[in-house]
N, C-alpha and C positions, 0 to 999 in steps of 0.2 A: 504494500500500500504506500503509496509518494506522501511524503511529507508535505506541508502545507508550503515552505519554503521551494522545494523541490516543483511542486505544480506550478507555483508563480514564476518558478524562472523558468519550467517549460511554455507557459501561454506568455510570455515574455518573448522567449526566443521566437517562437511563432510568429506572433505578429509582427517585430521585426525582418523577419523573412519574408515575409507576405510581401510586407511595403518594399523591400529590395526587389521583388518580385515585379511589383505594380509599378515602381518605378522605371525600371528597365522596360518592360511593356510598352508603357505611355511613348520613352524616349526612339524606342524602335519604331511605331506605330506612328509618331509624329515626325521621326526624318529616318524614312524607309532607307534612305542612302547610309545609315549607320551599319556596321555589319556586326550579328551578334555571335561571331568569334574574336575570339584573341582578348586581349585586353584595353580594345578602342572605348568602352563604357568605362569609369574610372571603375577599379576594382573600391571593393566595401569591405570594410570588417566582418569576421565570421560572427553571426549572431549569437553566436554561444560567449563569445570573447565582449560582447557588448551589453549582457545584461547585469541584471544589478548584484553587485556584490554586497555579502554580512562584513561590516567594517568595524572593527574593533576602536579606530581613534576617532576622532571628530573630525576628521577632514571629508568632505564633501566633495564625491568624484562627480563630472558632470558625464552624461552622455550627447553627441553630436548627430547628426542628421547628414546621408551621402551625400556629394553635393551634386546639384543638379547636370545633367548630361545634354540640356539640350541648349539649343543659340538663341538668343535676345538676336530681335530687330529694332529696327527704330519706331513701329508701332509699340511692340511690349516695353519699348525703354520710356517713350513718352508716356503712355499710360500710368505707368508706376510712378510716374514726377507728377502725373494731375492726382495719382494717390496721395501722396506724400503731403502735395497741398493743400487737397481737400481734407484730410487727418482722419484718410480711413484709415480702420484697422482691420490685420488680418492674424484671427487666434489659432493656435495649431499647436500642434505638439510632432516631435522629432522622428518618433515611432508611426503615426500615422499617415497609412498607403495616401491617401487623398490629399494631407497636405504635400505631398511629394508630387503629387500628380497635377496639384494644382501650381503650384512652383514649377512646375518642366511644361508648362505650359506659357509661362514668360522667360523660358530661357536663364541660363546660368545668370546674365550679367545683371537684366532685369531683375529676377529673384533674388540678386544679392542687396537689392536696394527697396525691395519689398517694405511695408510699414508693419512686420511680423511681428508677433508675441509668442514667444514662448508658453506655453501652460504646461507643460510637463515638470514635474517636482525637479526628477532629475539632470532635467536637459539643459543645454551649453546657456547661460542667460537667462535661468527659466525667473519669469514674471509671475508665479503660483498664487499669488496674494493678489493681483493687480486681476488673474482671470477669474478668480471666484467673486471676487468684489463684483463682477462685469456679469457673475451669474453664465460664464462659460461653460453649456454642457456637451455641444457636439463639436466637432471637426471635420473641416473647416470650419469658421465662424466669422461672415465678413460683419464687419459693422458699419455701418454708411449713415450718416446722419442722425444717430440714436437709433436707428433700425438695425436686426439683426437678418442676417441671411447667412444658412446655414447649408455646407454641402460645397462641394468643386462647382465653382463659376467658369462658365466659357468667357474667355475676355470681351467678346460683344457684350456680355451680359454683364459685366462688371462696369463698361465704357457706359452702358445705357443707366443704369442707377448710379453713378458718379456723374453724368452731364460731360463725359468726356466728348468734344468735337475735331480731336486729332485725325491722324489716319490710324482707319481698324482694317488694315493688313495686316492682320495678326497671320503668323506660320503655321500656328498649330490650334485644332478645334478639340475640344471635350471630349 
């Protein structure tokens, strides 16, 4: 019979598989010219090597999130700058497939300028107090004006509930 320890670090590992999974998926599926040998996708951590460890001292390991595999345009770049000034936010957490898939959706460079919140205890930066205040329960979790919208947005749909009027030649769709 698994220990209660031992179960949490199995649905642990799992679901970070999953999202390496889903991630990879999205980044094939969205630039078919990627090829899914060798090691042209950045390689990830073994999920077993990235879940949480029983820590004896007070130091606080963080966990990270792969980083995105696919290319910003100058649609996903301007979009994310009408983000940043409009002061949406977007809630997620490091383990979850959909914030991954929502992220390779505006490309590496875009996603690195994302207006993102950590909600995962453990994760690189995590904002845990700032997402429960916000009443954060799913992921994704955009928030646009005090509205909540929750689930992967297709960038049209993110451009249309921001009042974004740039270009939406976006590369990649939902």
């Amino acid at each position: 019979m698994l220990t209660k320890l031992q179960l949490l670090t199995s649905v642990s590992a799992i679901g970070m598989a999953i999202g390496t999974v889903v991630t990879t998926i999205v980044a094939v599926q969205a630039n078919p010219s990627i090829p899914t040998g060798g090691n042209t996708i950045p390689a990830r951590e073994s999920a077993v090597d990235r879940t949480p460890k029983l820590q004896v001292n007070s130091t606080k390991s963080t966990a990270s999130e792969p980083p995105v595999a696919t290319v910003s345009g100058t649609a996903e770049t301007g979009l994310v700058e009408h983000l940043v000034v409009r002061n949406v936010q977007f809630y997620g957490a490091y383990w979850c497939g959909h914030c991954q898939q929502q992220k390779s959706l505006f490309g590496a460079v875009a996603a690195a300028k994302l207006p993102y919140i950590e909600c995962a205890a453990d994760g690189e930066k995590s904002q845990r107090q700032l997402c429960k205040s916000m009443n954060i329960q799913m992921f994704p979790t955009w928030v646009i004006d005090g509205k909540y919208f929750t689930g992967t947005k297709d960038l049209k749909e993110i451009a249309k509930l921001t009042g974004y009027q740039g270009s939406m030649n976006f590369k990649y769709q939902k």
